[in-house]
C-alpha positions in Angstrom: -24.8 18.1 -2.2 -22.3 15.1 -2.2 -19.4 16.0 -4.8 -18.1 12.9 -6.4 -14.8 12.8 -8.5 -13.9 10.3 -11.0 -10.0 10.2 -12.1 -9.7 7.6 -14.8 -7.1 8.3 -18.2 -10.6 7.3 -20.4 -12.6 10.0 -21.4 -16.1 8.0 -22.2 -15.4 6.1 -19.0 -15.6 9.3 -17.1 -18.4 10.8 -18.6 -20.5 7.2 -18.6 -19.9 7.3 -14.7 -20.6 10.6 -14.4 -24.0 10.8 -16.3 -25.1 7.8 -14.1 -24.2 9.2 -10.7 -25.3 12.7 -11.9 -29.2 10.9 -12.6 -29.1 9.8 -9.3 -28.9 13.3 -7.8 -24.4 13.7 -7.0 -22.3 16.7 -8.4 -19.8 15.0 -10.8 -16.6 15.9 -12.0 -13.8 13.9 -13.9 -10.1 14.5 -14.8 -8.2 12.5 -17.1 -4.9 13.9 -15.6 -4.0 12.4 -12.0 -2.1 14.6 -11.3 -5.0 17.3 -12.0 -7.6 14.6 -10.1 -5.0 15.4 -6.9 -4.9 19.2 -7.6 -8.6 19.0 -7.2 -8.6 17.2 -4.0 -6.7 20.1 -3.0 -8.8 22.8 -3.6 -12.3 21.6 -3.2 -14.3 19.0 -1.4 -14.8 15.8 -2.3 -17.1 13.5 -1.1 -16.1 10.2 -2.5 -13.5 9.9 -5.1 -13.3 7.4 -8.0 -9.4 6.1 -9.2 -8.4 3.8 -12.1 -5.3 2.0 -11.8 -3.5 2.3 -14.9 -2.6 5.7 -15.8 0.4 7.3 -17.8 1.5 9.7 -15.1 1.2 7.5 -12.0 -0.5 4.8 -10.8 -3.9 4.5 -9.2 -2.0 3.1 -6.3 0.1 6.0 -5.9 -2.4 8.6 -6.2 -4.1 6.8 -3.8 -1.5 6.7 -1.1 -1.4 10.4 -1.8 -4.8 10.8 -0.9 -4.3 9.0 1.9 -1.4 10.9 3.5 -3.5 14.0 2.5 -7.1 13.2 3.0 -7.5 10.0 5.0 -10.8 10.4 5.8 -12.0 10.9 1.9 -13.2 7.4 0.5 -11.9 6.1 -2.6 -12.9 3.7 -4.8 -10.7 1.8 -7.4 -12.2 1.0 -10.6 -10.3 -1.0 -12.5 -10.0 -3.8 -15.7 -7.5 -5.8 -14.3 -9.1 -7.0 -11.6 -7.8 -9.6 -9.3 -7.9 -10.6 -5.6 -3.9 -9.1 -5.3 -5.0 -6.0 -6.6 -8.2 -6.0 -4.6 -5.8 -6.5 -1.5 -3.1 -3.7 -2.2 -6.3 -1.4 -2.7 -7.4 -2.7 0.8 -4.5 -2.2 2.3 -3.8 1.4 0.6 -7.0 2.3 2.3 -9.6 2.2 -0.2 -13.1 1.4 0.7 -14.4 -1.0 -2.4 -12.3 -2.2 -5.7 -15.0 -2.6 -8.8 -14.2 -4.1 -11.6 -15.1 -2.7 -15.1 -17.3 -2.9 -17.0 -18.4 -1.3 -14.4 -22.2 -2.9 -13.2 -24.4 0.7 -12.7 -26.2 -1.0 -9.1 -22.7 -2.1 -7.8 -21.2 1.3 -9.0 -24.3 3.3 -7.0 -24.4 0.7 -4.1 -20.3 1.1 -2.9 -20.7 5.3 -3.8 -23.6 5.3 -1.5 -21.5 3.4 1.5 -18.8 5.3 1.1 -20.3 8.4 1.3 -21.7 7.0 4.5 -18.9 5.8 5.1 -17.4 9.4 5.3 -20.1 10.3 7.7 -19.6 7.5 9.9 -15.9 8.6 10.4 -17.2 12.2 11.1 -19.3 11.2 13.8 -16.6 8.9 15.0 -14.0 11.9 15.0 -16.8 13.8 16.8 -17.5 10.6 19.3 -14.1 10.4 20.4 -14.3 13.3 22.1 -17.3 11.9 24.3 -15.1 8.6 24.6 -11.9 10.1 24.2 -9.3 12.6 22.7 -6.8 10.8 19.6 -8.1 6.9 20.9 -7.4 8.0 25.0 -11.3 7.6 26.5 -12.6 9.9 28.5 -15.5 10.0 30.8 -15.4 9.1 34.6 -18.7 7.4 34.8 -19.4 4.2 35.7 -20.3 2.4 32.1 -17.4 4.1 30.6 -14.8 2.6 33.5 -16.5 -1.2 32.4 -16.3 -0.6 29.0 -12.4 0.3 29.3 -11.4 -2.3 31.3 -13.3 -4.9 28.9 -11.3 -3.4 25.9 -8.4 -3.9 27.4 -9.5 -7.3 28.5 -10.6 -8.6 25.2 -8.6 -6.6 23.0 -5.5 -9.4 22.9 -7.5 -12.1 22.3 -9.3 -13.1 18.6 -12.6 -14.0 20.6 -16.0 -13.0 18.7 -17.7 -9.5 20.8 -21.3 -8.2 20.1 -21.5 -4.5 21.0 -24.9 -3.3 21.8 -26.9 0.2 22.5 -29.0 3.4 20.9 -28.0 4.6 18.0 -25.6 7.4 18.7 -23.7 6.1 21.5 -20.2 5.2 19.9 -20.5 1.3 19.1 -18.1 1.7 15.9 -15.8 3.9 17.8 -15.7 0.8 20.6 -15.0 -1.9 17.5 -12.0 0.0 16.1 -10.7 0.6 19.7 -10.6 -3.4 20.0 -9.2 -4.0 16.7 -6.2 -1.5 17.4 -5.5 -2.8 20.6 -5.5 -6.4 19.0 -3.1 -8.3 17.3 -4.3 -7.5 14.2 -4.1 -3.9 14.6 -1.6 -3.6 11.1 -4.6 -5.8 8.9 -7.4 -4.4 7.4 -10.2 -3.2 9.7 -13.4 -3.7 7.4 -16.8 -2.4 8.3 -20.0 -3.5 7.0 -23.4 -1.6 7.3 -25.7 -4.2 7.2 -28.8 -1.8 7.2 -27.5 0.2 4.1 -27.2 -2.8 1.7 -30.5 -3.9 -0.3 -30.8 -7.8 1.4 -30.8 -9.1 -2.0 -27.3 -7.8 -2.4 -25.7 -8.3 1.0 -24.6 -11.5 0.3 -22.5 -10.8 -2.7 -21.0 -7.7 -0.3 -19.8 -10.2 2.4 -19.1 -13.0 0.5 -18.5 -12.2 -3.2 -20.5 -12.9 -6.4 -18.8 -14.9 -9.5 -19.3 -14.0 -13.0 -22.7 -14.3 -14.6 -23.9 -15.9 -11.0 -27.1 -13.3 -11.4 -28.3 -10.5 -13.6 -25.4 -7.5 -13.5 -22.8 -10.1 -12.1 -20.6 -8.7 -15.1 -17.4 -9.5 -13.3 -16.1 -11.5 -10.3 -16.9 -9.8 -7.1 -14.8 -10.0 -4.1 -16.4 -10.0 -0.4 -15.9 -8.0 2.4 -14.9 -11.7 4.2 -12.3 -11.8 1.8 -10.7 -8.3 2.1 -10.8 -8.7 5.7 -8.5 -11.9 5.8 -6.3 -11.7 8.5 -7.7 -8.4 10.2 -11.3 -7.7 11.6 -14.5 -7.5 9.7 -17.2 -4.9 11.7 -20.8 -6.1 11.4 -22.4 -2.8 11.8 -26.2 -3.1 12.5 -26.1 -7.0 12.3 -29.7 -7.2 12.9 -30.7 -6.1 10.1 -29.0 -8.8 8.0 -30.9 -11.1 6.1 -31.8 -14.8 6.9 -30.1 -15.9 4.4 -27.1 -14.1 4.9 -26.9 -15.3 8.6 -26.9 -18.4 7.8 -23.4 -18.2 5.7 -22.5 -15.6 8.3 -23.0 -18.8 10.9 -20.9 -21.4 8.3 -18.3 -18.8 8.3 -17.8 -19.0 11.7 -18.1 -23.0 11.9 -16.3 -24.1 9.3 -13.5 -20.7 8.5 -14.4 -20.9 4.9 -16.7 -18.7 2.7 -18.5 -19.3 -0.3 -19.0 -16.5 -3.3 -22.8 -15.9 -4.6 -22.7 -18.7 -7.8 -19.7 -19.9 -6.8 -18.7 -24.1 -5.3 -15.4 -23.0 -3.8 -14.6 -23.0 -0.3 -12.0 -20.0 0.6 -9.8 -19.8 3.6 -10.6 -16.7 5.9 -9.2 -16.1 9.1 -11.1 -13.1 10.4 -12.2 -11.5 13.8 -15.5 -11.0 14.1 -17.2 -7.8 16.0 -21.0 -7.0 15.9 -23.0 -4.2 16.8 -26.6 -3.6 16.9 -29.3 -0.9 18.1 -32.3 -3.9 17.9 -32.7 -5.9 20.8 -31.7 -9.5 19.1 -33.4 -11.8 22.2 -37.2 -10.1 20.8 -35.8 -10.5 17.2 -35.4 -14.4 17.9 -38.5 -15.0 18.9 -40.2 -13.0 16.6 -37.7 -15.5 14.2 -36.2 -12.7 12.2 -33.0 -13.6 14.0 -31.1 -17.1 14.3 -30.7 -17.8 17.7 -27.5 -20.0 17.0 -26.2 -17.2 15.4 -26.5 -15.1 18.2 -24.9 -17.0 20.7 -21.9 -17.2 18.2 -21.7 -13.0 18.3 -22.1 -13.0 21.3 -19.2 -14.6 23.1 -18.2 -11.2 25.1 -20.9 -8.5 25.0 -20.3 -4.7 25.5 -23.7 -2.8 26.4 -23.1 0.8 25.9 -24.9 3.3 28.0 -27.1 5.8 26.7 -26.3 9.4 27.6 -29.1 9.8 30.1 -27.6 7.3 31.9 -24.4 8.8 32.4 -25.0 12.3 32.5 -22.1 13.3 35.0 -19.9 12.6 31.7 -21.8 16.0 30.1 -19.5 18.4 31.1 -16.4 16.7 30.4 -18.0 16.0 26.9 -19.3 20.0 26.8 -15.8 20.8 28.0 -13.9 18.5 24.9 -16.5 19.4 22.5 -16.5 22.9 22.7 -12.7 23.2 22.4 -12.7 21.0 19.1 -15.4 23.0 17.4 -13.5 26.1 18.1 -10.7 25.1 17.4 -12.3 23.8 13.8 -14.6 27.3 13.5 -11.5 29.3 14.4 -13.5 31.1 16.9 -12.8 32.8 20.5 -12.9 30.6 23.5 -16.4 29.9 25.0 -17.3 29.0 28.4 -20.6 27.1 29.2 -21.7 28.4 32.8 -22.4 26.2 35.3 -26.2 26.5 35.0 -26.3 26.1 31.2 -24.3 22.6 31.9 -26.6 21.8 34.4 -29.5 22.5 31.9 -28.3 20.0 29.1 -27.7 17.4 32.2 -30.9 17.6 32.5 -32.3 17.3 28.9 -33.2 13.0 27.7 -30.5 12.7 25.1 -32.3 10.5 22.8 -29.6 10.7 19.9 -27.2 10.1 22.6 -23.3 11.7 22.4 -23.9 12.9 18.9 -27.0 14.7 19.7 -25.3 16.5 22.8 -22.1 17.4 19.9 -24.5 18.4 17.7 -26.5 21.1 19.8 -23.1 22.1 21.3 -22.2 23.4 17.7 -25.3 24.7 17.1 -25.1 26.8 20.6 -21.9 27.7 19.7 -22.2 29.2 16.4 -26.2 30.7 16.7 -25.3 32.2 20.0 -22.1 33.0 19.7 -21.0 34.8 23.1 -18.1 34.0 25.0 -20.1 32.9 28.2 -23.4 30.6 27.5 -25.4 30.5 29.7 -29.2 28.3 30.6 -31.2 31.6 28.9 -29.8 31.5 26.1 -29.6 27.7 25.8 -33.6 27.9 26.5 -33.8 30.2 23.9 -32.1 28.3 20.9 -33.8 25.3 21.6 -37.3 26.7 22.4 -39.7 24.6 19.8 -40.2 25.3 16.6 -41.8 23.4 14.7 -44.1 23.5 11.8 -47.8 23.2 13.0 -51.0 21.8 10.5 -51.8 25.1 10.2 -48.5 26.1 8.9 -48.7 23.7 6.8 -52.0 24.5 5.5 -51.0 28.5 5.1 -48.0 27.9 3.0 -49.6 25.0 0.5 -51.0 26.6 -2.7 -52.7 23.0 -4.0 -53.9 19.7 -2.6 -50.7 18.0 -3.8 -48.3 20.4 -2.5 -50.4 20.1 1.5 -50.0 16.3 1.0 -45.9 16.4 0.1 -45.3 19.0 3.0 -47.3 16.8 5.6 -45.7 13.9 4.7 -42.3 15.1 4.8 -42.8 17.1 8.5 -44.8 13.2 9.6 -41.4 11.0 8.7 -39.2 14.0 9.7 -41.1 13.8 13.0 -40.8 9.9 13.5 -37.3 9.9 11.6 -36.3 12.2 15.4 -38.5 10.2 17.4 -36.5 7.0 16.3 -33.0 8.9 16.9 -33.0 8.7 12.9 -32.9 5.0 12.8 -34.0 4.6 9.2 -34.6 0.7 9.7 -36.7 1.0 12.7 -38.8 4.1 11.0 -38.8 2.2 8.0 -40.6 -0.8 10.0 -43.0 1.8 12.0 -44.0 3.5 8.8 -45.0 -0.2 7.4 -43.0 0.6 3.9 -39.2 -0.7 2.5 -36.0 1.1 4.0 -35.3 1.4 0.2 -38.9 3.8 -0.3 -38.0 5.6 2.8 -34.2 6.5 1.4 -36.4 7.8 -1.6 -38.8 9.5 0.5 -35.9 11.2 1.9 -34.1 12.1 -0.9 -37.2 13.4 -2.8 -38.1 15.6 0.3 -34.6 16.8 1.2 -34.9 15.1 4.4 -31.3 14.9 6.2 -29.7 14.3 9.3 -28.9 17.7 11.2 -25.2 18.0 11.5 
């Protein structure tokens, strides 16, 4: 379970937060002491961390450069009452992930603890990624995609121009994006990421752009945009396929005229930003079935990088085998292992449809389950032999209708949530119901991603 912690000097502040995220399913705890809030850090594991500003013992600013230092991959989130676009800067540039303004608004508060949980994942399997693509940033692989994909970062790194990054999910498209923006000139700005399938479409556009006060019901406060944030660095377009119409379209003015506009707002603002995209859909179908803007594609889509899928470049596999084994026994604090030369040539062999983080995945699970010093293709065959629960299983261990109906439903999205590399946007569309009522299906079935 996701452990959140809340550090604010304000006692009912904490506990108000906490009982709302702690209905919604998280493990809460608060401190009013920040320098308690960072002793806790220490000792356990925190998922997403919550930071007021003004505090007697030190700032919200220092503790989060603390954190930083400490724990750079934990996300924090400032909540403050004196909110303003410098303070919503410094906290950007700090390294938090969202700066909300209180009173804090309980679907903003649960929207930004969500994404920055995710967020925390993301940087997990980037960490994990990096090892397929590289070691500390250096890319590795000696295939031919990879080779292209190198020389086009280095290519287009330098310049501000707009690139689209395509392929499955799994593959490393964020990893690519941050390669770019730290090769560019605007490596010391803010890199800001966007996950355009995680955000509700009704609220999307008061993520990129901002909302002002009273603009709609639970605009409490002025909001400012990831557009805004980004100003002078890159803003990441994650899943851009998924955005909303109406969010492409002051995506496309963005572009056009440099300016963005917040939710209730007549103001134009100034934003210099680079602009990369990535997507799993293929946008050409999306046009004509006109859930895309065509104009808005050509826009993205100045310099494209398609990144292969694993089964395309499966003489990479043992070099990734090779890198990924010594990171997760290094991490496991285990003996060395060596993968035999026919237990390589087994997972060359095997589709790869969750790509590089798939192949990490089941090289931690081999790993730790079979845990000899030489693996070899048996006992690879072995682990992975099928297991799955049949009808009948199903049907054996249900003691009423209701209970039959809840397991069968869980193994039937389970089943298409693997079949779809757990692409909750394209499931969501198979299975005909809101990526909103699939996140609830999930969460009211347990359902998550094998890690």
């Amino acid at each position: 379970m996701n452990t959140i912690l809340i550090v604010d000097d304000e006692k009912e502040i904490c506990e108000s937060i906490k009982m709302i995220l702690e209905y919604e399913g998280y493990n809460v705890e608060y401190s009013t002491s920040a320098l308690n809030g960072l002793n806790i850090i220490e000792e356990k594991q925190i998922s997403c961390l919550l930071l007021d500003i003004q505090m007697p013992e030190m700032s919200g600013f220092e503790v989060l450069k603390r954190v930083k230092e400490a724990t750079p991959s934990l996300s924090v989130i400032i909540i403050s009452a004196h909110g303003s676009v410098e303070n919503a800067i410094k906290a950007t540039r700090l390294g938090a992930f969202d700066f909300i303004e209180k009173p804090i608004d309980r679907d903003k508060l649960l929207i930004s603890v969500r994404n920055a949980i995710e967020q925390v994942k993301l940087l997990t399997e980037n960490i994990e990624i990096k090892k397929t693509l590289g070691v500390e940033g250096e890319i590795l692989g000696s295939s031919k995609g990879i080779k292209s994909i190198l020389e086009l970062i280095e290519k287009v790194a330098p310049l501000d121009t707009r690139v689209l990054i395509t392929g499955e999910n799994g593959t490393g498209k964020e990893l690519v994006a941050r390669a770019i923006h730290k090769k560019s000139q605007r490596k010391d700005k803010p890199f800001i990421e966007v996950n355009c399938a995680a955000i509700p479409n009704e609220l999307i556009e008061s993520e990129l752009f901002g909302h002002e006060k009273g603009s709609f019901t639970g605009a409490v406060s002025q909001r400012i945009g990831r557009f805004e944030l980004a100003n002078k660095g890159t803003i990441f377009l994650d899943e851009v396929g998924d955005m909303s119409p109406q969010a492409q379209a002051k995506v496309l003015r963005a572009i056009e005229d440099g300016k963005i506009e917040r939710v209730g707002g007549g103001k134009k603002i100034d934003v210099d930003v680079r602009i990369i995209s990535a997507t799993n859909k293929e946008l050409l179908e999306e046009i004509e079935k006109e859930k895309f803007r065509e104009d808005l594609y050509h826009r993205l889509n100045v310099i494209p990088i398609n990144i292969p899928p694993l089964r395309d470049r499966k003489d990479d596999i043992p070099l990734l085998v090779e890198a990924f084994a010594k990171e997760i026994i290094a991490r496991h604090k285990k003996p060395p292992v060596k993968f035999l030369e026919d237990s390589v040539k087994l997972l060359q062999e095997m589709n790869w449809s969750g790509n590089v983080r798939e192949l990490r995945n089941i090289v931690e699970r081999i790993i730790i389950i079979i845990d000899k010093r030489e693996i070899s293709r048996s006992d690879i065959e072995l682990l992975l032999k099928p297991g799955q629960a049949t009808m009948d299983d199903i049907i054996d261990e249900s003691n009423s209708f209701q209970e039959f109906k809840e397991k069968a439903e869980r193994a039937f999205i389970l089943k298409q949530l693997n079949e779809n590399s757990w692409n909750i946007s394209r499931t969501a569309e198979l299975l005909d119901i809101q990526r909103s009522h699939l996140y609830n299906k999930m969460k009211k079935y347990g359902i998550e991603k094998e890690e």
